[in-house]
C-alpha positions in Angstrom: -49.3 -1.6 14.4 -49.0 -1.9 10.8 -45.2 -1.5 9.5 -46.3 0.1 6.0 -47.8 3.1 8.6 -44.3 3.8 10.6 -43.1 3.5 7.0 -45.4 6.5 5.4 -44.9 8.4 9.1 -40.9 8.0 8.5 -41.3 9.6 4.7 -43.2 12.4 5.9 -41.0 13.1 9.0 -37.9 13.0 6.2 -39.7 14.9 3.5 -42.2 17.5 5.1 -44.4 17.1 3.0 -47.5 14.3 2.5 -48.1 14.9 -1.2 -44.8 13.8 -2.4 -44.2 11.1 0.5 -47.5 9.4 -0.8 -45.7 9.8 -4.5 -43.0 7.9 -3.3 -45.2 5.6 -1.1 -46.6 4.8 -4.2 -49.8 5.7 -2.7 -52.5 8.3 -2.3 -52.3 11.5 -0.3 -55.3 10.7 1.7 -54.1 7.4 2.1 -51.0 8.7 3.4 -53.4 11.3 5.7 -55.7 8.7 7.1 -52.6 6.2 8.0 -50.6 9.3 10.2 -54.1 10.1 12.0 -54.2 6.2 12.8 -51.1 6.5 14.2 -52.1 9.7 16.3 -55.3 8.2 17.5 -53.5 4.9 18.5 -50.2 6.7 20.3 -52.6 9.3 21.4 -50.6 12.5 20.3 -50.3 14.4 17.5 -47.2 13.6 15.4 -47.5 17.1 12.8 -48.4 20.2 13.1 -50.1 20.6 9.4 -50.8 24.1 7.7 -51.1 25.5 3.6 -47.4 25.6 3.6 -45.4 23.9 5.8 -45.5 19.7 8.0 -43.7 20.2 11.2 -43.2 17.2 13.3 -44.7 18.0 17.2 -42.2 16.9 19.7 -44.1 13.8 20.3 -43.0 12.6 16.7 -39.5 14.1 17.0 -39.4 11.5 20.4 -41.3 8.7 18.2 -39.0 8.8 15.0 -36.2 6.7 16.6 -38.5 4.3 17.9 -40.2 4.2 14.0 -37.0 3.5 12.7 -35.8 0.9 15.1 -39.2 -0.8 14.3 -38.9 -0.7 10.9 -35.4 -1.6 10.6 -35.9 -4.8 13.1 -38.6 -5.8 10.4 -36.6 -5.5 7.5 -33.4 -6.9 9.4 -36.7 -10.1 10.2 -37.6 -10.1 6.7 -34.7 -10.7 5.0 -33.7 -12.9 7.3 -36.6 -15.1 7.2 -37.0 -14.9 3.2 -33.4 -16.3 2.6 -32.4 -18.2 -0.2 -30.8 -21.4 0.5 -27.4 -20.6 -0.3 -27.0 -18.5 2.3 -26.7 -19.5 5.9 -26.5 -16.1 7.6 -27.3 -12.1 7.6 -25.7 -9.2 9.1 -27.5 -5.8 9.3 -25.0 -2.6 9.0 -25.2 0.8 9.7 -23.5 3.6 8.5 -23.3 7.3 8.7 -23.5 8.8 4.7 -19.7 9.6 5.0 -18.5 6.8 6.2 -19.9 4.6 3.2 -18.9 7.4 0.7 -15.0 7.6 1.6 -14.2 4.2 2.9 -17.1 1.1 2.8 -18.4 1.4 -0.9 -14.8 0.3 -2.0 -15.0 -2.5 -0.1 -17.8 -3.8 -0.5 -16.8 -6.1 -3.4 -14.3 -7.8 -1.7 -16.6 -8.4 1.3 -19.0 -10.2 -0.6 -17.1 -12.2 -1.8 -14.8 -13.7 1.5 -18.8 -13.7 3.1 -20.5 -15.8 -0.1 -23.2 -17.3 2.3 -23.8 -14.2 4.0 -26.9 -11.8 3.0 -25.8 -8.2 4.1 -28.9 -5.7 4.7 -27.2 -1.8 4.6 -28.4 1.5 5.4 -27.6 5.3 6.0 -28.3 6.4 9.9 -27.5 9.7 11.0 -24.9 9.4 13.7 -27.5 9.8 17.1 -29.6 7.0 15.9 -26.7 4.5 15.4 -26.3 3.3 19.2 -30.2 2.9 19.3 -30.7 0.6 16.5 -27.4 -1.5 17.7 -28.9 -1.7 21.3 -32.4 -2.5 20.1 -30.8 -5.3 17.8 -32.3 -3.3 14.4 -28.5 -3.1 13.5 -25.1 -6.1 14.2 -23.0 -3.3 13.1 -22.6 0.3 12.9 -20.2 2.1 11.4 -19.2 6.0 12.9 -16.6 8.2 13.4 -16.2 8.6 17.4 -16.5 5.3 19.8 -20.2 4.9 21.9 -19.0 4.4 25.3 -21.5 1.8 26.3 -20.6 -1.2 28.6 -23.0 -3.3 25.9 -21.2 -2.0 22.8 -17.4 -3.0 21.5 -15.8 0.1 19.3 -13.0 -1.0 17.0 -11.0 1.2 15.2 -11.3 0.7 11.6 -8.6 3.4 10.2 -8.2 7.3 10.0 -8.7 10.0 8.0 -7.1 13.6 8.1 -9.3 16.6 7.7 -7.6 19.6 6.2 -8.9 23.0 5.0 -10.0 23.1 2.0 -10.6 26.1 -0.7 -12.1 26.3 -4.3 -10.0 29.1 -4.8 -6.6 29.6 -5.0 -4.2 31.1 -2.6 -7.0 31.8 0.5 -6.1 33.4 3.4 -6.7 31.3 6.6 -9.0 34.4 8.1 -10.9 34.3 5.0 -11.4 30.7 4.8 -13.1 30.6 8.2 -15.0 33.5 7.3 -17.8 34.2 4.3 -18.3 31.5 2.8 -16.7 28.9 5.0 -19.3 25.3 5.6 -18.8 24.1 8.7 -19.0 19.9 8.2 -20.0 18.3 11.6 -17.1 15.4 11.9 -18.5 14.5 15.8 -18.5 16.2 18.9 -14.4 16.1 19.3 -13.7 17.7 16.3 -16.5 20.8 17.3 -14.3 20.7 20.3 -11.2 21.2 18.6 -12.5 23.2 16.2 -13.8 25.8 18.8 -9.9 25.8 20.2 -8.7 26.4 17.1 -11.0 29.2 16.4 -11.5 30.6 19.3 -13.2 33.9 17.7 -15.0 31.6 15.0 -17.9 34.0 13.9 -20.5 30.8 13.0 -21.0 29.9 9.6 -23.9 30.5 8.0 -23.8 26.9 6.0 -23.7 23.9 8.3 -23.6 20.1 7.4 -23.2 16.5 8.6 -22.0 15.6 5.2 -18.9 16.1 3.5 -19.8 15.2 0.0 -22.3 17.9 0.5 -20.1 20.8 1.5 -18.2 19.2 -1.4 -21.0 19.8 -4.2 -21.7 23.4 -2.5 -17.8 24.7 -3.1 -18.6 24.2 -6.8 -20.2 27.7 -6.7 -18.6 30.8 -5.5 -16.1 31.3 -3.0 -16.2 28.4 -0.4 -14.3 26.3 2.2 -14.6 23.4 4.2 -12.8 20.8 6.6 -12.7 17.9 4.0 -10.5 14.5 4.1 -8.2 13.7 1.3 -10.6 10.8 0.6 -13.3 13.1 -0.5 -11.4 15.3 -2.6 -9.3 12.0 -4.1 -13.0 10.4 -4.3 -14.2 13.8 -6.9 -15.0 12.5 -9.8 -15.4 15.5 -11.4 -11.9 16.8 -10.5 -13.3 20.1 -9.1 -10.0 22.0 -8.4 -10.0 22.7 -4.8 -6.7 24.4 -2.6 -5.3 23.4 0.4 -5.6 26.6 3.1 -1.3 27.4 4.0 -0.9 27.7 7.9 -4.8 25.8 9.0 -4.6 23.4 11.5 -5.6 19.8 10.4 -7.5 17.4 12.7 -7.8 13.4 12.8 -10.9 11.3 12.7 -11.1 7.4 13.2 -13.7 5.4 11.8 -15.3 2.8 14.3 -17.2 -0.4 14.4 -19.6 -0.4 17.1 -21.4 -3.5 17.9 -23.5 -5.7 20.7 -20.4 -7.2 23.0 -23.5 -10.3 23.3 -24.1 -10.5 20.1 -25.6 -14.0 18.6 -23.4 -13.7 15.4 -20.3 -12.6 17.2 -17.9 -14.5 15.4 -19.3 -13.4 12.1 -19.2 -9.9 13.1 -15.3 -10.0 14.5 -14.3 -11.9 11.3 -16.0 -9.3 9.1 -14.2 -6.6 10.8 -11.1 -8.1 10.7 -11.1 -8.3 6.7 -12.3 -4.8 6.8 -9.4 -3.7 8.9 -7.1 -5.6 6.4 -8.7 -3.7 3.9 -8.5 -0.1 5.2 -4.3 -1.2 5.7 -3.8 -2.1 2.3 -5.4 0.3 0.8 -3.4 2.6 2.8 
């Protein structure tokens, strides 16, 4: 099965739509068409319901976008690894959830590089479901999350912590109103949902959901909005948006993880990375 088709399925199962998948494909539309119906006649289901105004994926390509994605992720992790330059010896693939990379990994990144010179790193965004999968399936050496994968395959190491506190863009905000109208509920993993629904135990729902914090952080730049949000994220605004801590809301910890294959070939690589990171997330502390 050719990778460049799992690649066009993947963009159209993120996008929804097949003209502008194909744009950034650079490729046609019908090209983009015929490679999805290869894909259908080959797995023998349909993977989109298609109509004038909407591309739904069936729940046969809901159930094949993980397996896409390991596929295309082993390749890549193949690819680079295979189309080295000599000066480096080794490669490490690493997962991350978009949060994770936004408040803690980007800042270290530098000084990674350069303690692991002759080491080619290969890093993407997951969401959180599909990080035990591509560690498992050997697509990823490390992924990085914010609750541990109980698997007797998998090592979790705790990285560091972060905080989450309540958050207003207005001043002075009643606790009852910041969980009201307007209120974006971040998901930060199934334990804080769990503590949240203690906490709130006649939490109305919230009409604004995400699994992104610098998201519910560009959406209280508009009316009257609030949001569970670490001090790294509000530290992290460059654009010093004036946001109010809630008086009397309970506050929550997180932990970031590294998850990786207890068997893993580049073991030693792996815990010595994760140790400098670890050194990293103290200091900076």
């Amino acid at each position: 099965m050719d990778i460049a088709h799992l690649k066009t399925f993947l963009e159209i199962y993120r996008i929804r739509h097949f003209g502008k998948s194909a744009e950034i494909l650079c490729i046609t539309q019908s090209a983009a068409s015929a490679r999805i119906k290869l894909l259908e006649e080959r797995l023998g289901v349909k993977l989109f319901t298609r109509d004038r105004h909407a591309i739904e994926p069936t729940p046969a390509g809901h159930r094949f976008h993980k397996y896409a994605e390991m596929t295309v992720s082993g390749w890549e992790q193949a690819r680079l690894m295979i189309a080295l330059p000599e000066r480096y010896n080794n490669s490490l693939s690493i997962g991350y959830l978009p949060d994770a990379w936004h408040l803690f990994l980007k800042n270290w990144m530098d000084d990674i590089q350069r303690s692991t010179p002759d080491t080619a790193l290969n890093m993407t965004i997951h969401a959180g479901q599909n990080v035990q999968e591509l560690i498992l399936g050997s697509a990823l050496d490390i992924g990085f999350v914010f609750e541990p994968i109980n698997s007797p395959r998998l090592t979790s190491v705790k990285i560091t912590s972060l905080l989450l506190q309540l958050f207003s863009n207005q001043p002075d905000t009643l606790l009852a109103d910041a969980v009201s109208d307007g209120y974006i509920m971040v998901d930060w993993g199934a334990r804080f949902e769990y503590e949240h629904s203690k906490a709130f135990p006649y939490f109305p729902g919230a009409s604004l959901r995400t699994n992104y914090g610098v998201m519910a952080l560009d959406l209280m730049r508009e009316g009257k909005r609030s949001a569970y949000l670490p001090d790294q994220v509000v530290g992290n605004n460059v654009d010093h948006q004036a946001l109010y801590l809630v008086d009397g809301a309970p506050t929550f910890e997180r932990h970031l993880y590294a998850v990786y294959r207890s068997g893993s070939d580049s073991l030693t690589l792996i815990e010595t990375l994760i140790d400098q990171i670890i050194q990293l997330s103290e200091e900076g502390a």
